[in-house]
Biotite code that builds the C-alpha atoms (Angstrom):
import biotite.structure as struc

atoms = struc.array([
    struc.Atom([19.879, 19.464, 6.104], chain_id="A", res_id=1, res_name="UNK", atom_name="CA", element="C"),
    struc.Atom([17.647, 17.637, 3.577], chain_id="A", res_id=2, res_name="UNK", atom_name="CA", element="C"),
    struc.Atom([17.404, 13.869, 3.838], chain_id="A", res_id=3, res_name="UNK", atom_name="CA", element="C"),
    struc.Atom([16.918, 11.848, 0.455], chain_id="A", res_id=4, res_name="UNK", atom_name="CA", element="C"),
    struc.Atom([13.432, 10.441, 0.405], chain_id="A", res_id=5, res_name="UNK", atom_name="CA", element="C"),
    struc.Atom([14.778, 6.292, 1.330], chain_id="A", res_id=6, res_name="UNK", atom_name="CA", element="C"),
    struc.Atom([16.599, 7.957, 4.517], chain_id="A", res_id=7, res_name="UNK", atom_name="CA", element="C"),
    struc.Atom([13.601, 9.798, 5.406], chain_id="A", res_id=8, res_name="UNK", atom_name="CA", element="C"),
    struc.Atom([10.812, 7.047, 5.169], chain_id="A", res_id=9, res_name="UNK", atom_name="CA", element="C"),
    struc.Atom([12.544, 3.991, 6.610], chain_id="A", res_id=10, res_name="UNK", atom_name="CA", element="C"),
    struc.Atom([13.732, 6.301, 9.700], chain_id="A", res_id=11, res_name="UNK", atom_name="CA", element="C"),
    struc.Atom([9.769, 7.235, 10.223], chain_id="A", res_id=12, res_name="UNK", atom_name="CA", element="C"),
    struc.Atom([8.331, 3.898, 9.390], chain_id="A", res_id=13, res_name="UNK", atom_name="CA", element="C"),
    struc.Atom([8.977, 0.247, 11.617], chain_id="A", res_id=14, res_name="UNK", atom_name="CA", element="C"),
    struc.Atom([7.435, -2.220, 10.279], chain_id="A", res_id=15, res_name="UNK", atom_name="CA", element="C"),
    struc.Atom([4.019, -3.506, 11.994], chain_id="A", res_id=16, res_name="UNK", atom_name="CA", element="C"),
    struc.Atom([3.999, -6.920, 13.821], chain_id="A", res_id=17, res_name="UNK", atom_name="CA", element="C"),
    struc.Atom([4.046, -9.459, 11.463], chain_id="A", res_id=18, res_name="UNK", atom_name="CA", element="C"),
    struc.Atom([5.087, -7.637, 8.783], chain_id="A", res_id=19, res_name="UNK", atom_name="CA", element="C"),
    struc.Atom([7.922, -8.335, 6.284], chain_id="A", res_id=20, res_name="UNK", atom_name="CA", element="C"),
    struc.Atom([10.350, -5.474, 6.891], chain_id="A", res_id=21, res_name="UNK", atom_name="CA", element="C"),
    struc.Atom([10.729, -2.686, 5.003], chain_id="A", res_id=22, res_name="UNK", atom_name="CA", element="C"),
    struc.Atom([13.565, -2.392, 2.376], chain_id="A", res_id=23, res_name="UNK", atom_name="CA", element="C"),
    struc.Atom([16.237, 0.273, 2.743], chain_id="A", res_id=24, res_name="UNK", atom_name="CA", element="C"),
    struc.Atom([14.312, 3.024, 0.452], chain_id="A", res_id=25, res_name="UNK", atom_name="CA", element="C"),
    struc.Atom([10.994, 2.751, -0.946], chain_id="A", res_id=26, res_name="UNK", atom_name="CA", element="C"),
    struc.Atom([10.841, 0.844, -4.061], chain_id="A", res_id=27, res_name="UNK", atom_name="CA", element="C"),
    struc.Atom([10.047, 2.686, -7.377], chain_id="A", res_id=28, res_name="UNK", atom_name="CA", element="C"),
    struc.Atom([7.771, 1.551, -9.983], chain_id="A", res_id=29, res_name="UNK", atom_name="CA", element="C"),
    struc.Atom([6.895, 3.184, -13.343], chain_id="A", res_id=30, res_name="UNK", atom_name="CA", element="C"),
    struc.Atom([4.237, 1.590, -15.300], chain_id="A", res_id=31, res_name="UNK", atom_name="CA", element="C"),
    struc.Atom([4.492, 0.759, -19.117], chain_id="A", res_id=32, res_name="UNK", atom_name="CA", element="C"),
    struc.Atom([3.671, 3.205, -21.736], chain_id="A", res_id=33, res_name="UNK", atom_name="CA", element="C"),
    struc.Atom([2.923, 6.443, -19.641], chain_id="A", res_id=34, res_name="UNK", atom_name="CA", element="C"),
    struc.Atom([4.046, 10.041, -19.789], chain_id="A", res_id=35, res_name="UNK", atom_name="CA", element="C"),
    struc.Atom([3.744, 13.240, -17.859], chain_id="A", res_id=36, res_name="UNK", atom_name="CA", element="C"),
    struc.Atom([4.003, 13.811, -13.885], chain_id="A", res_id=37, res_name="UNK", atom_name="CA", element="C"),
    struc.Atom([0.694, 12.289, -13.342], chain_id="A", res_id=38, res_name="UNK", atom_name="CA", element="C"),
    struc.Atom([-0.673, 9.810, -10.392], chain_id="A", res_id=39, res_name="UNK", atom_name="CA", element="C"),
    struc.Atom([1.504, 8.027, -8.106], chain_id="A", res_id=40, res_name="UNK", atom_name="CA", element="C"),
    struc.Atom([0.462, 4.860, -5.798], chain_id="A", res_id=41, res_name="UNK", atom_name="CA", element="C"),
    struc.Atom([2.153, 5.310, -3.174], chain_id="A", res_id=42, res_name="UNK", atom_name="CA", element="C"),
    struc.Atom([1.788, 1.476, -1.085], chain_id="A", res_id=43, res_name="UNK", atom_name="CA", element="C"),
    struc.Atom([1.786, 1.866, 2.633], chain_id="A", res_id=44, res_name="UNK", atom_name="CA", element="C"),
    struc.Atom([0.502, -1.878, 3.276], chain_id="A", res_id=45, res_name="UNK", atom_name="CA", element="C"),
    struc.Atom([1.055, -3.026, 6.809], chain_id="A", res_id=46, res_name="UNK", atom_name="CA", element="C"),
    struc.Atom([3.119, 0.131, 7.754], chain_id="A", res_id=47, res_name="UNK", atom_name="CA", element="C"),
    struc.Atom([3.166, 1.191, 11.504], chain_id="A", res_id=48, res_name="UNK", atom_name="CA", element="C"),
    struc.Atom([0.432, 3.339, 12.388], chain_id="A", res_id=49, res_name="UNK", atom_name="CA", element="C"),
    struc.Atom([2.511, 5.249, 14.979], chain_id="A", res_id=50, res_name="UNK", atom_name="CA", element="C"),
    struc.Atom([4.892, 6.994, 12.333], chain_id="A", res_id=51, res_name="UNK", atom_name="CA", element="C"),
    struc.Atom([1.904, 7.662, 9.622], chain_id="A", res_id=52, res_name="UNK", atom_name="CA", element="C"),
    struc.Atom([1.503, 10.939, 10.899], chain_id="A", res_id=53, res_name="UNK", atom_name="CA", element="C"),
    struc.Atom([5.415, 11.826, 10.191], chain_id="A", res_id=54, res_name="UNK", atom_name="CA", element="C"),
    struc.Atom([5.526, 10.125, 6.855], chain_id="A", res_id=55, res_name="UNK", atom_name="CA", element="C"),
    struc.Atom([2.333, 12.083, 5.428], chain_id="A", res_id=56, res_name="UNK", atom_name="CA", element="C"),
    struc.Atom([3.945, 15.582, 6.926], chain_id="A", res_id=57, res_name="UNK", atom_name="CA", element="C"),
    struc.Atom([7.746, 14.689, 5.820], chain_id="A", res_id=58, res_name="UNK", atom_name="CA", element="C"),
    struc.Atom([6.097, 13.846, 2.482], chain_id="A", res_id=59, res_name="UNK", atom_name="CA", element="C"),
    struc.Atom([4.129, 16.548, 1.297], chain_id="A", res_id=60, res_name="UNK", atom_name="CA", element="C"),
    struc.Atom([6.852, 18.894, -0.294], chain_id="A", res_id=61, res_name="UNK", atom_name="CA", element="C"),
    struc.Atom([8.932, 15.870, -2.055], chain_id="A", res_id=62, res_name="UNK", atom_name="CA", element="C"),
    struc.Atom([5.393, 14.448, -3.647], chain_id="A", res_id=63, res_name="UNK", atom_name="CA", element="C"),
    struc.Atom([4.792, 17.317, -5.180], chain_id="A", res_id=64, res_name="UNK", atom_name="CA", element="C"),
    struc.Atom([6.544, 16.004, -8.419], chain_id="A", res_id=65, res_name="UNK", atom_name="CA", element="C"),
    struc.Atom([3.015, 14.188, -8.694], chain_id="A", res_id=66, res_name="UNK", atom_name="CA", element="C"),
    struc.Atom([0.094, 15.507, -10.063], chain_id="A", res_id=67, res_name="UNK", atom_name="CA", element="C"),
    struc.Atom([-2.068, 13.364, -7.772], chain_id="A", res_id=68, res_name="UNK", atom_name="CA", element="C"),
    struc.Atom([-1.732, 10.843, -4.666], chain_id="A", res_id=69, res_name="UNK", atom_name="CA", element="C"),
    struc.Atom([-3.376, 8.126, -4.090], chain_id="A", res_id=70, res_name="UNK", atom_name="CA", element="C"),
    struc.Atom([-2.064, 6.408, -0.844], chain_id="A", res_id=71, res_name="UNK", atom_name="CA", element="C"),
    struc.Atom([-3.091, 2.683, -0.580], chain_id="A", res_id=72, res_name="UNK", atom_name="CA", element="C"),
    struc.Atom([-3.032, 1.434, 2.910], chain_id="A", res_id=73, res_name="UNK", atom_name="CA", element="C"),
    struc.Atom([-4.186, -1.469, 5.050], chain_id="A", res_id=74, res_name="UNK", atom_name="CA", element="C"),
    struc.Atom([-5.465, 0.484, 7.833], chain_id="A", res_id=75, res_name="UNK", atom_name="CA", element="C"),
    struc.Atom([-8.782, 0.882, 7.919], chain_id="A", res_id=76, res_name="UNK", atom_name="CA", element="C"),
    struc.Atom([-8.110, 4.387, 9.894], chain_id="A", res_id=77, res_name="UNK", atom_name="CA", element="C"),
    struc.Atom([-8.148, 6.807, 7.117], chain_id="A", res_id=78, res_name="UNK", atom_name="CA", element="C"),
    struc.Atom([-8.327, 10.387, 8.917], chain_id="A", res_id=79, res_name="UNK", atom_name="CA", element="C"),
    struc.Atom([-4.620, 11.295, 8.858], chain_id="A", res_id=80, res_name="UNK", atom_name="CA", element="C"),
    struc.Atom([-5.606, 11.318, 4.874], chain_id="A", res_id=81, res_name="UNK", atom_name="CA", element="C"),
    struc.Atom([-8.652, 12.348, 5.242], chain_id="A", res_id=82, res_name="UNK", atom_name="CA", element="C"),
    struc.Atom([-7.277, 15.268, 7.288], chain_id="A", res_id=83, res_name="UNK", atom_name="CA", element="C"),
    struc.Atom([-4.626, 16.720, 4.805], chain_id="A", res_id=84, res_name="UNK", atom_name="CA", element="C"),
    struc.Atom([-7.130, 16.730, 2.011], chain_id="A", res_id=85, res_name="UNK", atom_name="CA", element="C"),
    struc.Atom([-5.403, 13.207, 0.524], chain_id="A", res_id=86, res_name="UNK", atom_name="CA", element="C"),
    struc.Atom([-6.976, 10.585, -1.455], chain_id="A", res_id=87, res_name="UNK", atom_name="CA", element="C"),
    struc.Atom([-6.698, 6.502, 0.350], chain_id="A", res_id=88, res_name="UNK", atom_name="CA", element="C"),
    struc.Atom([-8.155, 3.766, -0.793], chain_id="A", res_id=89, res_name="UNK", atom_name="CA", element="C"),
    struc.Atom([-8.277, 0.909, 1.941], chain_id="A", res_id=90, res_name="UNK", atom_name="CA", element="C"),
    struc.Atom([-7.409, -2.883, 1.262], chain_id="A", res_id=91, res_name="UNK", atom_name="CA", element="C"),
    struc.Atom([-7.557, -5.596, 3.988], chain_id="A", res_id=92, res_name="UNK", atom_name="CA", element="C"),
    struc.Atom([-5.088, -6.118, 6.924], chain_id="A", res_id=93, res_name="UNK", atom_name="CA", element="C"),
    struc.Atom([-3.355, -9.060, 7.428], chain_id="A", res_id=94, res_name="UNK", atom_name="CA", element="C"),
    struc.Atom([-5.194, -9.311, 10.486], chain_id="A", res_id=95, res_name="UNK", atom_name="CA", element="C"),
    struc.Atom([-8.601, -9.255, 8.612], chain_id="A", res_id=96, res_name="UNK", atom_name="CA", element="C"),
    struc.Atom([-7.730, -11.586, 6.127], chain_id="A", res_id=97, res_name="UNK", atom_name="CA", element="C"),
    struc.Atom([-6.123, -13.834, 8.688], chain_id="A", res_id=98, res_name="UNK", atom_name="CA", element="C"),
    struc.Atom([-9.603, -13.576, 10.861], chain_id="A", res_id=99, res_name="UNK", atom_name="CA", element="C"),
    struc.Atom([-11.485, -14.961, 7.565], chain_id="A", res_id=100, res_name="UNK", atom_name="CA", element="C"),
    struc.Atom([-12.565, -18.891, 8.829], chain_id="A", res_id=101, res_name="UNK", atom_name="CA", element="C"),
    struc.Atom([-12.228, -19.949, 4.987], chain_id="A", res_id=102, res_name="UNK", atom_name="CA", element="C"),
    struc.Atom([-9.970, -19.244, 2.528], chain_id="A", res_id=103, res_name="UNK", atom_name="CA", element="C"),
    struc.Atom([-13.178, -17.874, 0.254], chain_id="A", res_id=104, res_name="UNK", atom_name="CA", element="C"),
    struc.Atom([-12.639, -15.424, -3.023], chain_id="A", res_id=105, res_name="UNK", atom_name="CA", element="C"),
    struc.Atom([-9.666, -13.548, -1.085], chain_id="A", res_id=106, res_name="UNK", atom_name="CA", element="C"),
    struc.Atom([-7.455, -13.756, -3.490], chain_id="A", res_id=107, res_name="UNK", atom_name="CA", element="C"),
    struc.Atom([-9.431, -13.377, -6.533], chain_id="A", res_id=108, res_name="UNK", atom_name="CA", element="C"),
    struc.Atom([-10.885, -10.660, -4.561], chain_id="A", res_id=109, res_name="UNK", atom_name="CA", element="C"),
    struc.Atom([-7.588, -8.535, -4.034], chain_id="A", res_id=110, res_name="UNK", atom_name="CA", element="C"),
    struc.Atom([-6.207, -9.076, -7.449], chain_id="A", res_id=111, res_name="UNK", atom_name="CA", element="C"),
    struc.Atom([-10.071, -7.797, -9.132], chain_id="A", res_id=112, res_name="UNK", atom_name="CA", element="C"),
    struc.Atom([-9.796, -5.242, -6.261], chain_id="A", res_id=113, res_name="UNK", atom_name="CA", element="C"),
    struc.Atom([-5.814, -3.718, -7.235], chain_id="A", res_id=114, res_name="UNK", atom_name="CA", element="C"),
    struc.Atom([-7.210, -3.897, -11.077], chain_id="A", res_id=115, res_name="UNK", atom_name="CA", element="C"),
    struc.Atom([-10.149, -1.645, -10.207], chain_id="A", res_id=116, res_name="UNK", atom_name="CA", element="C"),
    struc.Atom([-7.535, 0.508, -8.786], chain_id="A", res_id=117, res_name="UNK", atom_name="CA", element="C"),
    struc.Atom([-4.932, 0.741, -11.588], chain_id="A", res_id=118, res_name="UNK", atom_name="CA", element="C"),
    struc.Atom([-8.358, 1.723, -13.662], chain_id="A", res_id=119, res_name="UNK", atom_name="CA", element="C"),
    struc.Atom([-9.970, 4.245, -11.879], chain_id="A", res_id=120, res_name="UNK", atom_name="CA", element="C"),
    struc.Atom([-6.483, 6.209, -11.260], chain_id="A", res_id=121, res_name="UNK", atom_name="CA", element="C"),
    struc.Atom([-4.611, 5.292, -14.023], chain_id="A", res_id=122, res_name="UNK", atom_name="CA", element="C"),
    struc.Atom([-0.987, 5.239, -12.117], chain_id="A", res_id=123, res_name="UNK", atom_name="CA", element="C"),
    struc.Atom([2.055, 6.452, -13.982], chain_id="A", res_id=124, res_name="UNK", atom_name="CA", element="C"),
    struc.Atom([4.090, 5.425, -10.921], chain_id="A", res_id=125, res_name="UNK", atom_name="CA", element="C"),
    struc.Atom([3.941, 3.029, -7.607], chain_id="A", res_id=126, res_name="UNK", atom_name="CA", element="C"),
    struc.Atom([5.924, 3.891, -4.875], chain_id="A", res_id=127, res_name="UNK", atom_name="CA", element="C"),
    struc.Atom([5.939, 0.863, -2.085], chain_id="A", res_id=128, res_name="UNK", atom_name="CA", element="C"),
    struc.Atom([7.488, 2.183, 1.105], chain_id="A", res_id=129, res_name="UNK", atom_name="CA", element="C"),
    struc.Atom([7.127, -1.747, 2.660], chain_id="A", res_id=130, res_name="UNK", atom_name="CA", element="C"),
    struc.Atom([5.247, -3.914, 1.185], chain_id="A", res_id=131, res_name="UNK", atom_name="CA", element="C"),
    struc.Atom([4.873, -4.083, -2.211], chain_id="A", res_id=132, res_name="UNK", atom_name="CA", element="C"),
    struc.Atom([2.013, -6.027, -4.268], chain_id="A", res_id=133, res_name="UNK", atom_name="CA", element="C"),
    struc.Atom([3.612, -8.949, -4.757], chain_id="A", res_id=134, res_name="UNK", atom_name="CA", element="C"),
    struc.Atom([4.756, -9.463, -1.364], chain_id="A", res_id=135, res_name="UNK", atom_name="CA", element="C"),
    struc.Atom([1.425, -8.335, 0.127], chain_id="A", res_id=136, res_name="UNK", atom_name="CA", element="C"),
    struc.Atom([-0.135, -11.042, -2.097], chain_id="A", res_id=137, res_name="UNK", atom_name="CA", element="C"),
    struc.Atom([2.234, -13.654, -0.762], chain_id="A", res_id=138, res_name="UNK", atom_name="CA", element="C"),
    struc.Atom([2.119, -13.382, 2.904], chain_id="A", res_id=139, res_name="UNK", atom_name="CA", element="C"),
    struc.Atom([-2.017, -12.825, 1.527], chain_id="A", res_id=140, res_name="UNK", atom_name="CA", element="C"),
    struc.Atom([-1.826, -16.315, 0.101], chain_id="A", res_id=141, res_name="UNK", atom_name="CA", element="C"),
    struc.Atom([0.510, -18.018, 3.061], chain_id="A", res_id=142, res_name="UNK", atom_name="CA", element="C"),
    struc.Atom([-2.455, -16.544, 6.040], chain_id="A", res_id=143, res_name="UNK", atom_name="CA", element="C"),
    struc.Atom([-5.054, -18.650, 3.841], chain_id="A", res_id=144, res_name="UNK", atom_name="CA", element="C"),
    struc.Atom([-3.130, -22.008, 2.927], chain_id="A", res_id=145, res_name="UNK", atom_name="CA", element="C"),
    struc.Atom([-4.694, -23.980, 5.740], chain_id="A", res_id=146, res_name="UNK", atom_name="CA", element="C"),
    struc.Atom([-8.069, -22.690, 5.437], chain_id="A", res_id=147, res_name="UNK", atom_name="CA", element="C"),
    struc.Atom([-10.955, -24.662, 3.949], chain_id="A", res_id=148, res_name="UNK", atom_name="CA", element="C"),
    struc.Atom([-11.617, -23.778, 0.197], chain_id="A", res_id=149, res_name="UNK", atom_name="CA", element="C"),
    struc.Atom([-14.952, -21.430, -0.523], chain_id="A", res_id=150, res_name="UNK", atom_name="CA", element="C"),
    struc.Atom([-15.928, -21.011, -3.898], chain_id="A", res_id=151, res_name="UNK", atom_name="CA", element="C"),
    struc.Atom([-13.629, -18.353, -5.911], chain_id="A", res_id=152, res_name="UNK", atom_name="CA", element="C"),
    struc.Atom([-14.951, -15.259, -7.528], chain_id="A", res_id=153, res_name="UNK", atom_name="CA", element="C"),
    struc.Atom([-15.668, -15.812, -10.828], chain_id="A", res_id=154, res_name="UNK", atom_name="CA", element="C"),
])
């Protein structure tokens, strides 16, 4: 019996401590003025580490839709990608950004840091099974409010 791909994911995934849970299904995002199968994001910020393993395996035939992967995750563990031959590119944890002892360029940094992103891989869609960006950003911004100020990127 096949499960549609919301069902699936939010069985496999719990969110991780801290994190804001997960919607019912992942949501879908199609950027402005693209065409063709090409790249999915697929956002797997703050996801459990535990049911990674599942999701990747339960998601191989349904992603294949996609010309190209790229899996954006918070965990700085990147074999279970590395191992299937799939491309990850790593932003910080909660837990590293709530380590920082000032509230320095972080957010300058993670908005120059997602634009870098949507350059080099040129997304036609985002998938966030969790967190999306502007969630991430927010809890981002609320772990730095009562930090002292460091000087912001320019």
């Amino acid at each position: 019996m096949q499960q549609s791909l919301p069902s699936l994911f939010s069985r496999i995934f719990a969110p991780a401590a801290g994190a804001v849970p997960p919607p019912a299904g992942p949501s879908l995002f199609q950027f402005p003025g693209t065409t063709g199968q090409g790249t999915a994001l697929v956002l797997l910020l703050e996801r459990d580490r535990a049911g990674l393993d599942r999701f990747l395996d339960a998601s191989a035939r349904p992603f294949r839709r996609f010309r190209r992967m790229v899996f954006v995750t918070t965990d700085s563990d990147l074999r279970p990608f590395h191992d299937r031959g799939l491309t990850a590119e790593l932003f910080p944890s909660f837990e590293d950004i709530a380590a920082s002892p000032v509230r320095g360029p972080w957010l300058s940094y993670l908005a120059r840091r997602r634009k870098i992103l949507l350059a080099k891989w040129q997304p036609r869609w985002q998938l966030a099974y969790g967190i999306d960006w502007p969630a991430y950003l927010e809890r981002a911004r609320s772990l730095l409010e009562d930090r002292p100020q460091a000087a912001e990127l320019p």
